[in-house]
VEXMIMI-99739 format. One record per residue (C-alpha): residue number from 1; residue in one letter; chain; x, y, z. Coordinates in steps of 0.5 Angstrom, whole numbers, plus 2048, in hexadecimal, padded with zeros to 3 digits. Each point is the difference from the previous one (the first is absolute). Last residue first. Layout:
BEGIN
num, residu, chaine, X, Y, Z
NUM, A, A, X, Y, Z
...
This chain:
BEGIN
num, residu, chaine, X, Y, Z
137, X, A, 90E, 88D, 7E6
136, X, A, 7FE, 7FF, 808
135, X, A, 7FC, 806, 803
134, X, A, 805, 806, 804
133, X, A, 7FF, 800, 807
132, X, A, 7FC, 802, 806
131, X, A, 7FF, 807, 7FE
130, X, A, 7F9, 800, 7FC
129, X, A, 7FD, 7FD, 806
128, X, A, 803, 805, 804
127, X, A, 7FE, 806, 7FB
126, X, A, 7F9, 7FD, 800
125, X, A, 800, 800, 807
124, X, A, 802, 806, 801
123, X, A, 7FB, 804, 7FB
122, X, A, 7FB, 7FC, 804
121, X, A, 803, 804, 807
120, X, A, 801, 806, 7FD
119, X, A, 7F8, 800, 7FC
118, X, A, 7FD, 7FE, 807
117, X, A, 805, 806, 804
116, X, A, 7FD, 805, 7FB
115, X, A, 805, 806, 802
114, X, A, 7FE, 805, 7FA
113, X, A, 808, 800, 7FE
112, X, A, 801, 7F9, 802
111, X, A, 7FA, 7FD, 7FC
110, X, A, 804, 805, 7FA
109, X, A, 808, 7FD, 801
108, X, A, 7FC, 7F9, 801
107, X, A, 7FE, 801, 7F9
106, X, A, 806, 802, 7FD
105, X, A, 803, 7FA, 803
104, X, A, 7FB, 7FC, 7FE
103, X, A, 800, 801, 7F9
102, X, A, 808, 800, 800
101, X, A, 800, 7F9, 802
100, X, A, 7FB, 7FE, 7FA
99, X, A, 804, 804, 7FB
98, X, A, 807, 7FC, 804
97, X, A, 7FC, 7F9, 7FF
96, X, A, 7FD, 802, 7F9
95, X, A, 807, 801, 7FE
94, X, A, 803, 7FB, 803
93, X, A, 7FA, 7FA, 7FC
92, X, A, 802, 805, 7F9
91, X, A, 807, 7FD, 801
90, X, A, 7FE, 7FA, 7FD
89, X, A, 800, 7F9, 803
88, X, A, 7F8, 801, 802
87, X, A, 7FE, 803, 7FA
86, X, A, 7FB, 805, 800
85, X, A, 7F9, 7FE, 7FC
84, X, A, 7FD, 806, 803
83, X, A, 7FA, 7FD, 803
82, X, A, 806, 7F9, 803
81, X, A, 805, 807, 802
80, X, A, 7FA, 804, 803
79, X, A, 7FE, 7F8, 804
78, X, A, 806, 7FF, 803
77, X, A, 802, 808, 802
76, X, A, 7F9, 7FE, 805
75, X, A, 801, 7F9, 802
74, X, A, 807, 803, 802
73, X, A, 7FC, 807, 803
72, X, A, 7FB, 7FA, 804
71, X, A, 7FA, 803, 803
70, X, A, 7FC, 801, 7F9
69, X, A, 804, 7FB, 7FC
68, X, A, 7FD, 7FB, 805
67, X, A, 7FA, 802, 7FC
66, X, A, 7FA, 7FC, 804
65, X, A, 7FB, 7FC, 800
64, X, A, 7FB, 7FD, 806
63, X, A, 7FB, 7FA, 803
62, X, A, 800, 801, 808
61, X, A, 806, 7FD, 804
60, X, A, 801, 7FB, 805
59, X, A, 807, 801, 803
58, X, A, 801, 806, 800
57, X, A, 801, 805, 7FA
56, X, A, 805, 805, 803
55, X, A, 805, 7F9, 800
54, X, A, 7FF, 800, 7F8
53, X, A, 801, 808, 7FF
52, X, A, 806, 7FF, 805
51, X, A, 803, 7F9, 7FC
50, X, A, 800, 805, 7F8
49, X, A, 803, 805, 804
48, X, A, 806, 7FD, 803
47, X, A, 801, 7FA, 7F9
46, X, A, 800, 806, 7FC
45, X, A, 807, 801, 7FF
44, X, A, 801, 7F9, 801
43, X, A, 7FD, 7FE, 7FA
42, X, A, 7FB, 7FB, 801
41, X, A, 801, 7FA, 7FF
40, X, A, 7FE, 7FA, 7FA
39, X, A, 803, 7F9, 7FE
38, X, A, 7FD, 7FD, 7FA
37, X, A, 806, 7FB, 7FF
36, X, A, 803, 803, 7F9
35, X, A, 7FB, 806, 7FF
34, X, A, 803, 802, 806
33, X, A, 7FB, 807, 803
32, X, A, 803, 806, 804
31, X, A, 7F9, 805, 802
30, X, A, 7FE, 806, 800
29, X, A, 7F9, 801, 802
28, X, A, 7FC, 803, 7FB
27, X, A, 7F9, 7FE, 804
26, X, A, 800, 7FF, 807
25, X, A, 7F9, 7FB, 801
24, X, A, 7FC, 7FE, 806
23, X, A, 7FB, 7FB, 801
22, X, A, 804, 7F9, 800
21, X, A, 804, 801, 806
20, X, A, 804, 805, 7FC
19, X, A, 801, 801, 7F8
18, X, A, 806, 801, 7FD
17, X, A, 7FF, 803, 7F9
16, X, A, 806, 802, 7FC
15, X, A, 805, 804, 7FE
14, X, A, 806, 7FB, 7FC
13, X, A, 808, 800, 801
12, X, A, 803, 7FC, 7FD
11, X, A, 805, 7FA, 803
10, X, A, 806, 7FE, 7FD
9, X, A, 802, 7F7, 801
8, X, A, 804, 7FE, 804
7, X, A, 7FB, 7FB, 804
6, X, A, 800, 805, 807
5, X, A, 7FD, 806, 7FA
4, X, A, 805, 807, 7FE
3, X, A, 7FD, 806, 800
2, X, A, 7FD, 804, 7FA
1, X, A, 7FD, 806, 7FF
């Protein structure tokens, strides 16, 4: 995944740890880093979630971990394309996106058939997240 950097130069994209207020770290988030001018951000498909999970954590919080990739389903797909060594200016990368969707759509027609409102409303969410648009390549 690449994107193109304020200096002109092509940024790669990186999970890494953030780390929040000292204490807290998010760990395999995706992240777009310059190796040129060692300017980073977050990619904008995960910047919403990534912000909401910060916001939750309040102003003073205690030391703790966690997996982004566990609340986020591009930090997910990420993640399973670095383990599988999928690479990211393949069409492998699509094929995961649309395995993934496919996954979650099968799931949502079950939540749906047992009426489980919490699993319908996380599998929404992931749905959406995975909606807001296609990844840089």
């Amino acid at each position: 995944m690449r994107k193109k950097c304020n200096c002109g130069e092509m940024m790669t994209m990186k999970l890494r740890t953030v780390i929040y207020s000292g204490k807290v770290e998010i760990d395999n988030v995706p992240i777009f880093s310059c190796q040129s001018c060692s300017r980073s951000e977050v990619i904008p498909e995960v910047k919403p979630d990534l912000t909401g999970l910060i916001a939750g954590l309040g102003s003073e919080p205690g030391k703790q971990t966690f997996l982004f990739n566990e609340c986020n389903e591009w930090a997910d797909l990420l993640v399973e394309a670095k383990v599988n060594k999928v690479r990211p200016e393949t069409q492998d990368v699509e094929e995961l996106i649309t395995h993934r969707i496919n996954a979650l759509l099968d799931m949502y027609l079950l939540a749906q058939s047992l009426n489980d409102e919490t699993w319908l409303a996380d599998l929404k969410k992931r749905l959406g997240q995975l909606s807001r648009r296609q990844l840089h390549t």
